[in-house]
Short mmCIF file of the C-alpha atoms (twelve columns), coordinates in Angstrom:
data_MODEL
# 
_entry.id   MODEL 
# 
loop_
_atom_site.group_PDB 
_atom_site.id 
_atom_site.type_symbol 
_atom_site.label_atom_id 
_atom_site.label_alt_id 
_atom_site.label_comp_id 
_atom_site.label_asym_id 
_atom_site.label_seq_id 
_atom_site.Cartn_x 
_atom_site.Cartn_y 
_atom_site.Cartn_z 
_atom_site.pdbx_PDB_model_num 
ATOM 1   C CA . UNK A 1   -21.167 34.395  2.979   1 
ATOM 2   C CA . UNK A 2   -18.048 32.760  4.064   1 
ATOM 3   C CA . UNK A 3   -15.801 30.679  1.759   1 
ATOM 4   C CA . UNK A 4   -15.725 27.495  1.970   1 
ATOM 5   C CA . UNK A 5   -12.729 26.145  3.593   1 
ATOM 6   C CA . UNK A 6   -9.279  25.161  1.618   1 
ATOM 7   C CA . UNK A 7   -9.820  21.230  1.077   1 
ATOM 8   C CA . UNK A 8   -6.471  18.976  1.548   1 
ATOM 9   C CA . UNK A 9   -5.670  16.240  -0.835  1 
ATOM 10  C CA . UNK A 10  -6.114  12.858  0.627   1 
ATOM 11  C CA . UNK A 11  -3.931  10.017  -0.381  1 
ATOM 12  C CA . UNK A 12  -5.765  6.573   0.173   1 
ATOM 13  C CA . UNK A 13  -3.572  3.340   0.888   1 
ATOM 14  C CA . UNK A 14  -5.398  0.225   0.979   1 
ATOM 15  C CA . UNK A 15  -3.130  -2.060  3.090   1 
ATOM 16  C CA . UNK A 16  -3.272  -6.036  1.795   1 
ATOM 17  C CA . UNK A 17  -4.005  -9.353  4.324   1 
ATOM 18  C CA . UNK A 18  -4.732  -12.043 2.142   1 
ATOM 19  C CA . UNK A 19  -5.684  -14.026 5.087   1 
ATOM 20  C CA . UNK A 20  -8.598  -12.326 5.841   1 
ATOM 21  C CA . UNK A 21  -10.506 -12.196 1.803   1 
ATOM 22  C CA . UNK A 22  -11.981 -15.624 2.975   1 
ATOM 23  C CA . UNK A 23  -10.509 -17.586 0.517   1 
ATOM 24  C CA . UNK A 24  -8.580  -21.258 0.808   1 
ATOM 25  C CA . UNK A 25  -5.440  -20.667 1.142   1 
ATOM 26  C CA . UNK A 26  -4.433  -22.161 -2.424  1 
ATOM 27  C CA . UNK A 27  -6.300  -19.154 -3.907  1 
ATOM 28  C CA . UNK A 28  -5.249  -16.247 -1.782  1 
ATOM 29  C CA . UNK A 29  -3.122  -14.926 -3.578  1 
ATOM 30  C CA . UNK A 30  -4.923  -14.756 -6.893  1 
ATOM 31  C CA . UNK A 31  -7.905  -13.159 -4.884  1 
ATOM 32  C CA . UNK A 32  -6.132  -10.508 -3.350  1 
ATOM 33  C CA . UNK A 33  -4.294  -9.445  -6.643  1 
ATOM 34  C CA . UNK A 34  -8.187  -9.308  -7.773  1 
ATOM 35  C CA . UNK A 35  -9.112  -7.201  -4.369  1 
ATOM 36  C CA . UNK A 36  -6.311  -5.194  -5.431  1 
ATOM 37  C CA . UNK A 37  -7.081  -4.417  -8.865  1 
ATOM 38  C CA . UNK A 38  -10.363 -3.338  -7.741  1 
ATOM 39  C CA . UNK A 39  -9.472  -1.125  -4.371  1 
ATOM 40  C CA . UNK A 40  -7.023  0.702   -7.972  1 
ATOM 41  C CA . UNK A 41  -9.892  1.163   -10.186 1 
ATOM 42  C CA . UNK A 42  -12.343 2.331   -7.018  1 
ATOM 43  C CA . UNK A 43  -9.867  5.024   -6.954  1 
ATOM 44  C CA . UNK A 44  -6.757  4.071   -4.526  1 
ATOM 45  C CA . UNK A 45  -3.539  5.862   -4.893  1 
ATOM 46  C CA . UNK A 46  -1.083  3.380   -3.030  1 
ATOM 47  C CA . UNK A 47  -1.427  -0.088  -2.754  1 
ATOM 48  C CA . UNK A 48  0.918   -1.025  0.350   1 
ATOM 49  C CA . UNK A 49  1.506   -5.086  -0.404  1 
ATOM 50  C CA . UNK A 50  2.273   -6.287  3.221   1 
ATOM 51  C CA . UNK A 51  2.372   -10.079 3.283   1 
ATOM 52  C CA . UNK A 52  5.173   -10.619 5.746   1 
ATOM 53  C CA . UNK A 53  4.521   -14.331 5.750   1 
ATOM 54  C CA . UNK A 54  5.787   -15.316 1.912   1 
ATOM 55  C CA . UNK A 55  9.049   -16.486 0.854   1 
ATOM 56  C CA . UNK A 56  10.923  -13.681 -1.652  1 
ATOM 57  C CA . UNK A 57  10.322  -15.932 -4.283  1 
ATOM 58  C CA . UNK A 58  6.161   -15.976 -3.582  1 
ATOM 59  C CA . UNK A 59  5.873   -12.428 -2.656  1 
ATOM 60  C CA . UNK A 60  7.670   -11.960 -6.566  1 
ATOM 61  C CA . UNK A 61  5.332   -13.818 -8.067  1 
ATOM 62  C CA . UNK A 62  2.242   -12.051 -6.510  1 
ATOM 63  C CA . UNK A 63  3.884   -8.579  -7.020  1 
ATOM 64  C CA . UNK A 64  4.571   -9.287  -10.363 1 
ATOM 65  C CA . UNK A 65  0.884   -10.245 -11.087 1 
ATOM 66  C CA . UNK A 66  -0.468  -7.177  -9.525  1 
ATOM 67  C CA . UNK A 67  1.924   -4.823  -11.207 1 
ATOM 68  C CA . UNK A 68  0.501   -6.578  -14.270 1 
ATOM 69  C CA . UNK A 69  -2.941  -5.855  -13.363 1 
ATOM 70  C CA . UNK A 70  -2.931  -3.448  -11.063 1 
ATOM 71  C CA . UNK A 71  -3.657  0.092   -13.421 1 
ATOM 72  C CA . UNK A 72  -0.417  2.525   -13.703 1 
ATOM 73  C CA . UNK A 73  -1.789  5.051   -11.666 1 
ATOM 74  C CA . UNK A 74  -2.054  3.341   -8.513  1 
ATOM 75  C CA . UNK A 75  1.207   2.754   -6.850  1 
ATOM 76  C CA . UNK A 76  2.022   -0.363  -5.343  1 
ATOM 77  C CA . UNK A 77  4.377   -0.450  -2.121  1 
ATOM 78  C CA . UNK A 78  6.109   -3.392  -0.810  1 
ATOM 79  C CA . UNK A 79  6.411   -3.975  3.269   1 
ATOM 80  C CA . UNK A 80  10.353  -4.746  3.915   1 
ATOM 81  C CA . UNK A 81  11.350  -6.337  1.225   1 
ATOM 82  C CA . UNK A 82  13.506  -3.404  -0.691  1 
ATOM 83  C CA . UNK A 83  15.390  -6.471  -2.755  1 
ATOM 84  C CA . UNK A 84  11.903  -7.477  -3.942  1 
ATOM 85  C CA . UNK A 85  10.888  -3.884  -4.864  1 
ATOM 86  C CA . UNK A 86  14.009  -3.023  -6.674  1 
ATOM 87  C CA . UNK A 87  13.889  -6.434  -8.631  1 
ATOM 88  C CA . UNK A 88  10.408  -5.990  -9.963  1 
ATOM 89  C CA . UNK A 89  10.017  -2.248  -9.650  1 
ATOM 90  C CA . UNK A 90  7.604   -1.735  -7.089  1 
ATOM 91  C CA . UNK A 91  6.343   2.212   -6.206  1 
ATOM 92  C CA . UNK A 92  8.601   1.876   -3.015  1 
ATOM 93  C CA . UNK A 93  8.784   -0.069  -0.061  1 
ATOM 94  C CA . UNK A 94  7.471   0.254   3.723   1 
ATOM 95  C CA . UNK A 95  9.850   0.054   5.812   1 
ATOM 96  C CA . UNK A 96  8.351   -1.302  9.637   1 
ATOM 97  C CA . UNK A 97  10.502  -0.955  13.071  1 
ATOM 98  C CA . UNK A 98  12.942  -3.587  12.270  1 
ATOM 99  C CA . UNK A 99  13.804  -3.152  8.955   1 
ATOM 100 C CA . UNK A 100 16.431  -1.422  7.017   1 
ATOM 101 C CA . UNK A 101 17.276  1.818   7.789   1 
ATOM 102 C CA . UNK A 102 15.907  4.870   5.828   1 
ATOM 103 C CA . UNK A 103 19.106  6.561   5.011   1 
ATOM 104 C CA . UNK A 104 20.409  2.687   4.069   1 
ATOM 105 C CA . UNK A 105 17.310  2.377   1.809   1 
ATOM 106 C CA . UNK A 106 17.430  5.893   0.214   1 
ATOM 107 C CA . UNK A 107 18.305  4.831   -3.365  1 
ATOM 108 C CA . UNK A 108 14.286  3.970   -3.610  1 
ATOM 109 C CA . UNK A 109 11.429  6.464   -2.972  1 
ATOM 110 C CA . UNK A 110 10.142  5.356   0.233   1 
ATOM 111 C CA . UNK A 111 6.236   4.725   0.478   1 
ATOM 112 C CA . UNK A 112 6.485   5.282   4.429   1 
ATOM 113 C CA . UNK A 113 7.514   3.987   7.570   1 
ATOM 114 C CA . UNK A 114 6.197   2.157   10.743  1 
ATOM 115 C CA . UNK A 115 6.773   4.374   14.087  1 
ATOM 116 C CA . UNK A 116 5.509   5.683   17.068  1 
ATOM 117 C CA . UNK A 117 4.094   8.906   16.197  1 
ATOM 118 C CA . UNK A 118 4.571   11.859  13.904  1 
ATOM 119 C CA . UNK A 119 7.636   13.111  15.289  1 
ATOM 120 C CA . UNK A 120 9.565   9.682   15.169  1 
ATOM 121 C CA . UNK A 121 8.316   9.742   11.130  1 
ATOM 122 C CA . UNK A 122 10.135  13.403  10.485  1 
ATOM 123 C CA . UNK A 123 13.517  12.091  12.732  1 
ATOM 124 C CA . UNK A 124 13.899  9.020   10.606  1 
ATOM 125 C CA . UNK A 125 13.307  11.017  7.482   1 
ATOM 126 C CA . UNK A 126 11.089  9.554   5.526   1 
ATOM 127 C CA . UNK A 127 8.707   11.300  3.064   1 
ATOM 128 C CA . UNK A 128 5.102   10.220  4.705   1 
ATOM 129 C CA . UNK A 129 2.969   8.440   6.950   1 
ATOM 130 C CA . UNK A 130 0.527   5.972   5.616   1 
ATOM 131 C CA . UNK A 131 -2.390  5.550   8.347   1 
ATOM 132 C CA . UNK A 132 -5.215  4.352   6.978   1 
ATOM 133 C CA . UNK A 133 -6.392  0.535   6.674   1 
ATOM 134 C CA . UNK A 134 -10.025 -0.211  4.492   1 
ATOM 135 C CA . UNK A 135 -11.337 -3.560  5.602   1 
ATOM 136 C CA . UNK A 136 -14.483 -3.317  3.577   1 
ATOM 137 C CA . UNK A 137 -16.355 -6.092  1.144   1 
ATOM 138 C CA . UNK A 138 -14.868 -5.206  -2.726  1 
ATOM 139 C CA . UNK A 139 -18.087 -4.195  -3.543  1 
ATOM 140 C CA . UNK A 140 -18.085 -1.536  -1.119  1 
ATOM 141 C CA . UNK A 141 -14.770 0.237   -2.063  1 
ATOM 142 C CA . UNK A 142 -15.463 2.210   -4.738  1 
ATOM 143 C CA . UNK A 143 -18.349 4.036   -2.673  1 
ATOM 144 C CA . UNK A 144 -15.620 4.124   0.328   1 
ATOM 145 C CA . UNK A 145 -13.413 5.964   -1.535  1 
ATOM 146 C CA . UNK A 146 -15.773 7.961   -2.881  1 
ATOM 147 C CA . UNK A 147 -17.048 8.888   0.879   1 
ATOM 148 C CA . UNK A 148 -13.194 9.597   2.011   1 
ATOM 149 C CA . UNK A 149 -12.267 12.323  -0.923  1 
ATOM 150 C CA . UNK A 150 -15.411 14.258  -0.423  1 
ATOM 151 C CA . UNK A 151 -14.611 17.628  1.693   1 
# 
């Protein structure tokens, strides 16, 4: 009998869009930190909070309601905004194309970065590559993530 084969820890990011939970837009935000809070308890390890459209001032107040809610062991990223992150102590920041450069924006562990392909990733430095987006129902995560961390 063979062994089974060497399984490879999976890291699951649920990436946010507020826009498309469904919801008027007065109560998007308050349903995504609730999406969010449940894609941590289903078992999510990063939360990458990419609402590009927000002022600074919004995307603080909806950060600092899901790192209220959110549980500790889920860590919660914030797309491009490094000033927000290190304000409110976020779990990093993603840092897209245009944004700040990595060796600029070293002082904070990096969550990941948007690029062309693998080799771009490893030339800018950074520590990982974030790939996966869930657009299931709420209920539905917890089996999702469930399916995904099975060998």
């Amino acid at each position: 009998m063979c062994p089974p084969p060497p399984t490879r820890e999976i890291t699951l990011c649920y990436v946010t869009d507020r826009k498309g939970l469904g919801v008027s837009p007065e109560k998007q935000c308050e349903a995504l930190v609730g999406r969010m809070e449940i894609a941590a308890r289903a078992g999510v390890d990063w939360i990458q909070l990419r609402e590009k459209d927000l002022s600074g001032r919004a995307l603080a107040e909806l950060l600092r309601e899901a790192l209220r809610r959110v549980p500790a062991g889920c860590r919660i990223v914030l797309n491009d905004r490094l000033d927000v992150a290190c304000a409110l102590g976020a779990g990093g920041v993603h840092l897209g194309r245009e944004s700040l450069s990595v060796e600029d924006a070293r002082r904070l562990a990096i969550g990941g970065i948007t690029v062309e392909n693998a080799r771009a990733c490893l030339e800018a430095g950074a520590a990982g590559i974030a790939a996966i987006r869930l657009f299931e129902e709420a209920s539905d995560l917890p089996a999702v993530v469930d399916a995904l961390r099975r060998p």
